[in-house]
BANU-583830 format. One line per field, with one value per residue (C-alpha): x, y, z; residue in one letter. Coordinates in steps of 0.5 Angstrom, whole numbers, plus 500, padded with zeros to 3 digits. Layout:
BEGIN
east	c(X, ...) $
north	c(Y, ...) $
up	c(Z, ...) $
r	c(a, ...) $
% end
This chain:
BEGIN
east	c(535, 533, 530, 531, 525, 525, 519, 515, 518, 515, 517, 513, 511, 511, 509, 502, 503, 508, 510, 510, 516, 517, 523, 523, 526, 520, 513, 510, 501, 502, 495, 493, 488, 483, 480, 477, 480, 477, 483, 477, 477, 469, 468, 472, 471, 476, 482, 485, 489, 489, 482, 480, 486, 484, 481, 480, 487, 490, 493, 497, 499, 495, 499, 504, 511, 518, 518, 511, 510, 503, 501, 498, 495, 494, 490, 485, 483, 477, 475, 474, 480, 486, 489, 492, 495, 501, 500, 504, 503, 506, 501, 498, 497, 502, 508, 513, 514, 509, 514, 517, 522, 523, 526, 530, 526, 522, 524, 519, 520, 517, 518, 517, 515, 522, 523, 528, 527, 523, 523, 525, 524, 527, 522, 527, 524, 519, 519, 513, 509, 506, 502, 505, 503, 509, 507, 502, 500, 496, 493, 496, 493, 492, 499, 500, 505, 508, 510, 514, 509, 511, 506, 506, 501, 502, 494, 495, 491, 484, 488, 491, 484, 480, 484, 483, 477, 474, 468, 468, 476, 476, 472, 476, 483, 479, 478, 486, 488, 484, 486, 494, 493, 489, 495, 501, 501, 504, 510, 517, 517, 524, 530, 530, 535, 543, 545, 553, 556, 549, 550, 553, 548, 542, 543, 545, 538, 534, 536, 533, 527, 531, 528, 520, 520, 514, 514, 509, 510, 515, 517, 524, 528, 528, 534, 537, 537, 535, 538, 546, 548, 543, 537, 538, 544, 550, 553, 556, 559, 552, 549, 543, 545, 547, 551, 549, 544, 542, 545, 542, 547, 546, 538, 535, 531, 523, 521, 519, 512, 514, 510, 506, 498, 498, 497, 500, 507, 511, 516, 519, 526, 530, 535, 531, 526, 519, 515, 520, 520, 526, 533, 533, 538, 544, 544, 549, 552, 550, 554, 556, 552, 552, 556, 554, 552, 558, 557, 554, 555, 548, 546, 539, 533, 533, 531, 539, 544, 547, 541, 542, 548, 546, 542, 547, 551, 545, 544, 551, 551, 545, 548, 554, 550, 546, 551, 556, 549, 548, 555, 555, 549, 551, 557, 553, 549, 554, 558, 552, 550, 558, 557, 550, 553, 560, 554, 550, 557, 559, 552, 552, 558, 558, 562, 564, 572, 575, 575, 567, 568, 573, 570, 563, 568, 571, 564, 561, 568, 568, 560, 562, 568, 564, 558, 563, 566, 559, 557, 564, 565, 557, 560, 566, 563, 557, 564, 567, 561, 561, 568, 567, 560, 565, 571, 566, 562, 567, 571, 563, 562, 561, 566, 562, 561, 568, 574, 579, 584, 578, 581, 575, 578, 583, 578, 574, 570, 566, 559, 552, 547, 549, 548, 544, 549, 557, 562, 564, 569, 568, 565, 567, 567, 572, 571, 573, 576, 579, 571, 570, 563, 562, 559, 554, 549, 545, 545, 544, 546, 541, 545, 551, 558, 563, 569, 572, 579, 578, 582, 581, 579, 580, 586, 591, 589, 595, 600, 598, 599, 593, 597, 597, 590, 588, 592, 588, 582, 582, 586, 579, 575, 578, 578, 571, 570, 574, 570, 563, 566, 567, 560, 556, 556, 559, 556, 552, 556, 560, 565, 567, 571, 573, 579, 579, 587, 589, 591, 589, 593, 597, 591, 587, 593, 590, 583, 587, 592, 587, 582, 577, 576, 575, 575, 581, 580, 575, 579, 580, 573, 571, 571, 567, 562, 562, 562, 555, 552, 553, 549, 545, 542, 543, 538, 533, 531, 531, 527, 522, 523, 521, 516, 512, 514, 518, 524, 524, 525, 531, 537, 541, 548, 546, 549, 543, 548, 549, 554, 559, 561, 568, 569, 576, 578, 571, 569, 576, 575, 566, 563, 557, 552, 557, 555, 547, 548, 552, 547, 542, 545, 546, 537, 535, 541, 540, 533, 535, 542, 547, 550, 555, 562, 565, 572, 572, 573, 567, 571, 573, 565, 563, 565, 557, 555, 548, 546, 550, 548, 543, 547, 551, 547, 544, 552, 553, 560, 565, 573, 579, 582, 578, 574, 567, 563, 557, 551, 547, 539, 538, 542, 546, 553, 559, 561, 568, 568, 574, 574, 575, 582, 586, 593, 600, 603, 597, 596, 588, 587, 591, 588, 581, 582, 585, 579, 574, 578, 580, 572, 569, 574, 572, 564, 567, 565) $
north	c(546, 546, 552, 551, 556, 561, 563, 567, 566, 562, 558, 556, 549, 546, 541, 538, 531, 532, 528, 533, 529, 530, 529, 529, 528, 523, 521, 527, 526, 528, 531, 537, 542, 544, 551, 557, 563, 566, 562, 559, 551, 549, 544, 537, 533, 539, 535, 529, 526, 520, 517, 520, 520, 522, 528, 528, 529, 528, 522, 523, 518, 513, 514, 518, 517, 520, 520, 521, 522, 526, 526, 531, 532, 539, 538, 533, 537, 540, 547, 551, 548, 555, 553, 547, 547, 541, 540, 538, 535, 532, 525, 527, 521, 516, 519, 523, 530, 535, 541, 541, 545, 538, 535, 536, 541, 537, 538, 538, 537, 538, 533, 531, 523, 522, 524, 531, 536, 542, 546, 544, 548, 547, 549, 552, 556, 553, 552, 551, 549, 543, 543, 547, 549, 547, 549, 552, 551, 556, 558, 565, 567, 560, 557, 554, 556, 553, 558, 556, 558, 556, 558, 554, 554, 552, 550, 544, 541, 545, 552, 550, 548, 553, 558, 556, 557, 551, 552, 542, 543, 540, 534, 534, 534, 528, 523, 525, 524, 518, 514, 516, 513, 507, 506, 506, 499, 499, 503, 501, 502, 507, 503, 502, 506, 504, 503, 504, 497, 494, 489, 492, 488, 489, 495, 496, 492, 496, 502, 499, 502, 509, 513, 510, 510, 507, 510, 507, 502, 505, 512, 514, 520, 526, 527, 533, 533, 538, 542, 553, 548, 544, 545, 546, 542, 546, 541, 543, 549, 554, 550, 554, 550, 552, 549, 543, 541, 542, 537, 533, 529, 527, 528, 522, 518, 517, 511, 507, 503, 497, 494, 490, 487, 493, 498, 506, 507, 511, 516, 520, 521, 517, 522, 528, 530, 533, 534, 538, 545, 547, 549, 557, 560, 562, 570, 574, 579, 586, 591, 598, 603, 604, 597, 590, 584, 580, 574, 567, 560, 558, 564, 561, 558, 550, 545, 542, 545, 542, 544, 551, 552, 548, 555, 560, 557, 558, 565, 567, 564, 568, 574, 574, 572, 578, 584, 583, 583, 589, 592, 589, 593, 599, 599, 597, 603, 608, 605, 606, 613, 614, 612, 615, 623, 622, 620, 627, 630, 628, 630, 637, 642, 646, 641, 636, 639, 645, 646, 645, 638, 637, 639, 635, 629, 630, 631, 625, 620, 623, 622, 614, 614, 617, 612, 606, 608, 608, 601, 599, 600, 599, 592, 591, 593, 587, 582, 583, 582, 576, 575, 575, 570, 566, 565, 564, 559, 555, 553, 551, 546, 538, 534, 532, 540, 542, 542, 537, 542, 543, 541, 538, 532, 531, 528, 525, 518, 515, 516, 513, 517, 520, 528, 530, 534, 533, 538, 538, 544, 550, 556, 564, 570, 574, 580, 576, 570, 569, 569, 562, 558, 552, 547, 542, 536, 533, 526, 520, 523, 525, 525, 522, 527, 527, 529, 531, 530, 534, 540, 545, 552, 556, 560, 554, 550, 551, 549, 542, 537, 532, 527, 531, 532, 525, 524, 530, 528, 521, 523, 529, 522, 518, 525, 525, 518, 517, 524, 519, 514, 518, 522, 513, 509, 503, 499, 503, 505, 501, 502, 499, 502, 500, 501, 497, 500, 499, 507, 510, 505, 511, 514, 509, 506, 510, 507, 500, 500, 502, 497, 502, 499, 492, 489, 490, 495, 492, 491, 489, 487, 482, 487, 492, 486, 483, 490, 493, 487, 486, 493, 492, 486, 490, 496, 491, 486, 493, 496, 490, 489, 497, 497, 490, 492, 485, 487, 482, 477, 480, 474, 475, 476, 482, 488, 493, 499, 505, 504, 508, 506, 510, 509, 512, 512, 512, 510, 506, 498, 499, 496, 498, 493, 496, 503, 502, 499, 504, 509, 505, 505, 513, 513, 509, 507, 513, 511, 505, 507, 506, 512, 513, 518, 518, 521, 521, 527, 528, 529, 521, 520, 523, 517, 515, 520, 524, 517, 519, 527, 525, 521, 527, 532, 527, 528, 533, 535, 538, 538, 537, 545, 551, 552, 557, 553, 554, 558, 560, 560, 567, 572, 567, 569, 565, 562, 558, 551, 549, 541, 540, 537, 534, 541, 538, 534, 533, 525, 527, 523, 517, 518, 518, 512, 507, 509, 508, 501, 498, 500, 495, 491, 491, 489, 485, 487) $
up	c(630, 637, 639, 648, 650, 657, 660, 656, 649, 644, 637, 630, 630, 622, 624, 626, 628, 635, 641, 647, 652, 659, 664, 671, 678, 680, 678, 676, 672, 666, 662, 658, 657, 652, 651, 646, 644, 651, 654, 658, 659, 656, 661, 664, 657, 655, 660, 658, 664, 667, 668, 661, 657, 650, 647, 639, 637, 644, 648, 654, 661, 665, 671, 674, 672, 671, 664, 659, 651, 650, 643, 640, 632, 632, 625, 630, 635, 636, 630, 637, 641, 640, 645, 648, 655, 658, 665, 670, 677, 683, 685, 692, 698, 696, 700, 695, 695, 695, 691, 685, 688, 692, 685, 679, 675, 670, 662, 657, 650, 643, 638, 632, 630, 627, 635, 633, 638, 635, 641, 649, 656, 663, 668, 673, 679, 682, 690, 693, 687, 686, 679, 674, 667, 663, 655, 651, 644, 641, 634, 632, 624, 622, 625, 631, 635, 642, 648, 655, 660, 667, 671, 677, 683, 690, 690, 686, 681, 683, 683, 677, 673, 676, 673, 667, 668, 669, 673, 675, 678, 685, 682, 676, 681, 685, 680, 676, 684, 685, 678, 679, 686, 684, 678, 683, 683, 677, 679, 683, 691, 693, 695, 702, 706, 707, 713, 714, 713, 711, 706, 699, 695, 698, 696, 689, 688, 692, 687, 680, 684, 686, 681, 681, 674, 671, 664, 659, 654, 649, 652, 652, 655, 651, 646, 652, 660, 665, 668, 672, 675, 670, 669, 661, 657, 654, 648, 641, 639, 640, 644, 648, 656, 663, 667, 674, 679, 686, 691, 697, 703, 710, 711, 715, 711, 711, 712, 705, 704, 699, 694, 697, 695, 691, 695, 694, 693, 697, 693, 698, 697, 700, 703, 703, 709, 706, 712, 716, 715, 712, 715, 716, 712, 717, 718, 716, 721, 720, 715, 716, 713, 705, 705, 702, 707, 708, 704, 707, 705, 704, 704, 700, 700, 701, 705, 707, 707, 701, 696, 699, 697, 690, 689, 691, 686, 681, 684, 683, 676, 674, 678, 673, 668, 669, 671, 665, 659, 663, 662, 654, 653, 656, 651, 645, 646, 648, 642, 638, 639, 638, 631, 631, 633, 628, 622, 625, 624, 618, 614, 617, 613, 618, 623, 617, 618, 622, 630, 630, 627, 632, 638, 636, 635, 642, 645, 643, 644, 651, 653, 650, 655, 661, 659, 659, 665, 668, 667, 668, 675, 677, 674, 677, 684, 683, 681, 687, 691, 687, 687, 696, 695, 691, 696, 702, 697, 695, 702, 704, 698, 699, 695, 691, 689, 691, 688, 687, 691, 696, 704, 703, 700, 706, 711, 705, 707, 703, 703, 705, 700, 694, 692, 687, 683, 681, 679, 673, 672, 672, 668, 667, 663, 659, 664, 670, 668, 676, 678, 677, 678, 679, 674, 677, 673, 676, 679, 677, 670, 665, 659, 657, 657, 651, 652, 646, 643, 637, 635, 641, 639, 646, 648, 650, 644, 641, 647, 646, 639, 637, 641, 648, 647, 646, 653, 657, 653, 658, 664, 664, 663, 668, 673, 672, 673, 680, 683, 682, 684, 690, 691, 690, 697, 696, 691, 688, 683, 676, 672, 665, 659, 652, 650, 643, 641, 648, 648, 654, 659, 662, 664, 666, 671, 678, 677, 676, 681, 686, 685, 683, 676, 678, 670, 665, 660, 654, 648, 641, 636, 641, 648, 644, 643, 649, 654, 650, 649, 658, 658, 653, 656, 663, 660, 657, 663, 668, 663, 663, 671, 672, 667, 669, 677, 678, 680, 685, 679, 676, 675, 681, 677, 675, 677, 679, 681, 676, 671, 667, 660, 658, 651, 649, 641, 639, 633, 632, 633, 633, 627, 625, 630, 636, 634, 634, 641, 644, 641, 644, 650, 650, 648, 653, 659, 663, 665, 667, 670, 665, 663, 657, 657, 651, 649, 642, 636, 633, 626, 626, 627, 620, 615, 619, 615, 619, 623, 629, 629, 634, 638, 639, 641, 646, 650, 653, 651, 655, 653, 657, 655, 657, 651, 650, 647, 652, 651, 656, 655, 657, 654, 650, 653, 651, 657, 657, 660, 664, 666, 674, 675, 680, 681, 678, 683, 688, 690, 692, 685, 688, 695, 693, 689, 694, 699, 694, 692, 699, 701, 694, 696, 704, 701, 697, 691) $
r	c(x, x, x, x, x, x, x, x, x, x, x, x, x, x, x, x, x, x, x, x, x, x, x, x, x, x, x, x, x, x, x, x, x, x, x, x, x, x, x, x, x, x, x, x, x, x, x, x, x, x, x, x, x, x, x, x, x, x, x, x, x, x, x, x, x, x, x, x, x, x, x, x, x, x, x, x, x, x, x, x, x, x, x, x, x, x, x, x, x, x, x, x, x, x, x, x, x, x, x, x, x, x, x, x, x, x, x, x, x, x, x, x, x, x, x, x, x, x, x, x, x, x, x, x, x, x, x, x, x, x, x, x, x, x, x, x, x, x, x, x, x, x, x, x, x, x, x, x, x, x, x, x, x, x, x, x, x, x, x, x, x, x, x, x, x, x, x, x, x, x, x, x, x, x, x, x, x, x, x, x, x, x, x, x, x, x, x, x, x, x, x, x, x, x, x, x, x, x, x, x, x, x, x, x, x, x, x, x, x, x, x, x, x, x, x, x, x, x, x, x, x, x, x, x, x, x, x, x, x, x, x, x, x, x, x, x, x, x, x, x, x, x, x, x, x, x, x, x, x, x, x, x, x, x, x, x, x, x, x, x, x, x, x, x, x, x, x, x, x, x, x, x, x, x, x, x, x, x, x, x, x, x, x, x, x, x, x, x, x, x, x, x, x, x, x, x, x, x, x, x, x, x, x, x, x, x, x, x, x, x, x, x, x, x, x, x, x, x, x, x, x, x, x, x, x, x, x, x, x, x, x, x, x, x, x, x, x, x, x, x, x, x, x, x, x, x, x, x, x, x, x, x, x, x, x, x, x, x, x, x, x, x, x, x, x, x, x, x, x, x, x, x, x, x, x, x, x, x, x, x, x, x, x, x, x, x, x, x, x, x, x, x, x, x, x, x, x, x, x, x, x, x, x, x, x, x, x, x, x, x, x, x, x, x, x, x, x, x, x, x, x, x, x, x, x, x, x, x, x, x, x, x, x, x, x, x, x, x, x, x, x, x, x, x, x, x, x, x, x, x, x, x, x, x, x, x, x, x, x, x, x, x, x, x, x, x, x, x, x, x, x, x, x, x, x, x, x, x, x, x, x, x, x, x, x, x, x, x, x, x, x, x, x, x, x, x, x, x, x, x, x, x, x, x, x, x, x, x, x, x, x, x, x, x, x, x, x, x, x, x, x, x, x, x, x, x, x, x, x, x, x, x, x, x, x, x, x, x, x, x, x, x, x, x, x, x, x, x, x, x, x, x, x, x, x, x, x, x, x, x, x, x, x, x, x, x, x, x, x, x, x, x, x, x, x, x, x, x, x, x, x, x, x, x, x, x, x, x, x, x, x, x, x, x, x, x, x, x, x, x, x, x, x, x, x, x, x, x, x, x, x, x, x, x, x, x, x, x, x, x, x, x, x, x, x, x, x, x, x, x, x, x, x, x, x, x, x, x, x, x, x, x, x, x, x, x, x, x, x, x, x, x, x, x, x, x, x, x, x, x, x, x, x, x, x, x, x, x, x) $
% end
């Protein structure tokens, strides 16, 4: 069982050989530290990072990378070695951003060499930092522990090392920034920016680069994905995640330095401005006295009016998070000095039985009550408050935040750049279920969704039967599919889908008729076999093209868009080479744009025994009736999961559809 860490918690390791794999929204350096039990780092032959990047019992990246695997053998580091520190950096000089909180928040996971997760931690929070002490591995009574640690520092890698006492730090952070920038060569230039009717595609070539992943040899996405609103990964029942990703549309793109002769690499995103300062924050007018400020759509720091309002929607979550563990705490404690007195009560002959008893009892039911009533009202006075946020907040979303019954939808044009979020449904609590917060993930998807069609355990569950809920299952699916449709410019998005039986052709029928899914459904043995063996070959050469930086050499009939595979029915119509390649394609597509959306009943999947509980895990389940079965990292609540559906009888579904399918068909494609 994975333990998902927040700041500050620790976690036992059992094991002493482990892989420490790490996620990020862009190139990143990645190295570590050594130090005694003084927590000071003896010198610089203690850090390994990329001009020197072995320690006895620790190897860690070469260059700078979105993605990196670090090895450690705990039982081969030095005897004077207690602690060991992961490190994490933005390359400096080559033109990216120069914040963490310019990018998605970086995901760090423990492993152990068969590759299950021992512990895992989303660094959330960060801003204006641009190095980051991600974990800390330490000895405590002759065991290694590992404790997420998050520090970050807006000095870089000087600050960062100095710190921890290592007294070389600004020639140390010279010779890592001089190896990255030197090693930069051997990653893949950004895409250059789209132009309105430019050609469609240049543009899906152009974005096998978007992410300037140079991963070293061999390295794979981590079994779970950042990212409220993202950052962690809620998944089966008593998963420990949250929900989406901040947003990023309309901004100028910076001009963006190609590969050529081998000279530095810019990564600056594309559709992200990081030299201006950011945008302030719109004032709110004044309140009365002894009244709340009225609430205000982006309300919240950022550096576009989109990912500002990504984090109000992250505050308005944690808020909600916070204000109801508040309230179930107080009930807890007045419900335990409840029973605390009634036992003092009874143990006492004088105030066992008679008017005395009953006068005690009164007394302690009354200050329970009075103690109930207190953290109620304090709670229901912060969920109104939410509640007004909310109505504010919503009206003010981007589609690809919005609802489906958003106004938002009205004036829809397909877009130029893609978000760094979507919507995919919502999430609430029992003390206010109308209080409604959005649930985004990050763009492109870092893990795969599994829509499941298993037996519904929520209040509506059983209103619909094993038939109707396969149907929701497919129509969630195909809702889901038509909104990142909708979000990608023109071109830069695929879609495919297998459908061995043929079952979900009702559903299906909108993305059909509009021209959305340029290809018939896959179906039968031989379009199982011959849609996963299109990816696959699709994943291996972009694999090869990014790692090599030869992306100018792939064939030109390959599709370079980001790719969509909706898989309905599964396992039904797969055999056993079909389920190795999908479990390939949930492993090592995402890096490389090929996404995976299952609508499946894990209960069918069992006759495979344990060999698919991993390809489970690494999905992020959602289901097409509202369901609790997602965790929060932070207090642990049962949040319900409602999906994002277009209302009964709404033609917004049809109408998006048909501009996503006249705009493919206008660039011809």
């Amino acid at each position: 069982m994975t333990a998902e860490l927040v700041r500050g918690q620790n976690h036992p390791l059992s094991e002493s050989r482990l892989e420490i794999r790490i996620s990020a929204g862009g190139p990143v350096v990645a190295g570590a530290t050594l130090s005694g039990a003084d927590g000071r780092v003896a010198g610089a032959e203690w850090v390994a990072h990329p001009a020197s990047h072995r320690l006895p019992g620790l190897e860690v990246s070469r260059q700078a990378a979105a993605e990196h695997r670090l090895a450690v053998d705990l039982d081969a580091l030095p005897e004077s070695a207690h602690r060991l520190h992961v490190l994490l950096a933005l390359p400096e000089g080559v033109g990216g951003p120069s914040r963490f909180g310019a990018m998605a928040a970086p995901f760090v996971a423990v492993t152990g060499l068969d590759g299950a997760e021992v512990a895992s931690y989303t660094l959330t929070d960060l801003d204006s930092e641009s190095a980051v002490v991600a974990l800390e591995l330490y000895r405590r009574q002759g065991a290694w522990k590992v404790r997420a640690v998050g520090q970050g520092y807006a000095g870089g890698l000087t600050a960062m090392l100095l710190d921890q006492g290592l007294d070389a730090a600004a020639e140390t952070a010279a010779a890592i920034n001089d190896a990255v920038t030197r090693g930069m060569a051997r990653s893949v230039a950004a895409p250059p920016t789209p132009a309105a009717g430019g050609d469609a595609g240049a543009r899906r070539t152009a974005r096998v680069g978007d992410s300037g992943d140079a991963r070293p040899e061999g390295s794979s996405l981590p079994g779970g994905a950042s990212d409220p609103c993202g950052s962690s990964h809620p998944g089966d029942s008593g998963d420990q995640g949250n929900p989406g990703g901040p947003g990023d549309t309309g901004d100028t793109a910076p001009p963006v330095t190609p590969v050529t002769g081998g000279g530095p690499v810019s990564y600056r995103h594309p559709g992200r401005q990081t030299t201006a300062p950011p945008a302030p924050a719109p004032a709110a007018p004044p309140a009365a006295p002894g009244t709340p400020a009225p609430p205000v759509a982006g309300d919240a720091t950022g550096w576009t009016m989109n990912e500002r309002l990504y984090n109000q929607v992250w505050g308005m979550f944690e808020d909600l998070a916070r204000s109801t563990a508040a309230y179930r705490s107080a009930v807890d404690f007045a419900e335990s000095r409840l029973e605390r007195e009634l036992d003092k009560a009874l143990s006492d002959p004088r105030t066992r039985v008679g008017p005395a008893a009953d006068a005690v009892r009164a007394e302690a039911r009354a200050k329970r009550t009075d103690l109930v009533d207190q953290a109620r009202a304090v709670l229901d006075r912060d969920l109104a408050q939410l509640v007004a946020e909310s109505e504010v907040v919503e009206h003010a979303l981007p589609p690809a935040f919005a609802r489906w019954d958003s106004p938002v939808w009205q004036g829809f044009q397909m877009p130029l750049e893609t978000p760094m979020a979507l919507r995919i449904g919502d999430l609430h609590l029992p003390e206010r279920t109308d209080l409604r917060i959005p649930m985004l993930v990050r763009l492109p998807l870092e893990r795969g969704l599994w829509i499941d069609s298993g037996r519904a355990s929520g209040r509506e569950a059983g209103l619909v039967d094993a038939d109707g809920l396969r149907r929701r299952a497919m129509e969630t699916a195909v809702a889901q599919a038509a909104r990142l449709l909708a979000v990608y410019p023109v071109g830069d998005f695929s879609l495919h889908v297998i459908d061995p039986a043929g079952a979900a052709g009702g559903a299906l029928a909108p993305l059909l008729s509009s021209g959305a899914l340029r290809d018939a459904p896959a179906a039968g043995a031989r379009g199982v076999s011959e849609t996963l063996q299109r990816l696959t070959r699709r994943v291996d050469l972009v694999q090869m093209a990014v790692r090599s930086g030869a992306v100018d050499s792939l064939p030109p009939d390959l599709d370079t868009a980001e790719q969509l595979l909706i898989v309905n029915d599964f396992p039904h119509g797969f055999d056993d080479r079909a389920v190795t390649q999908l479990r390939y394609l949930a492993d090592e597509g995402p890096a490389v744009g090929v996404h995976l959306m299952m609508v499946a009943d894990r209960e069918d999947a069992r006759a495979y025994g344990p060999v698919l509980d991993p390809f489970w895990r690494a999905l992020l389940r959602i289901t097409p009736m509202p369901d609790d079965h997602l965790a929060d990292p932070w207090v642990g609540h049962a949040w319900t999961y409602e999906p994002s559906l277009a209302p009964a009888g709404s033609e917004v579904l049809a109408r998006v559809l048909r501009q996503v399918g006249q705009a493919r068909r206008a660039y011809g494609i």
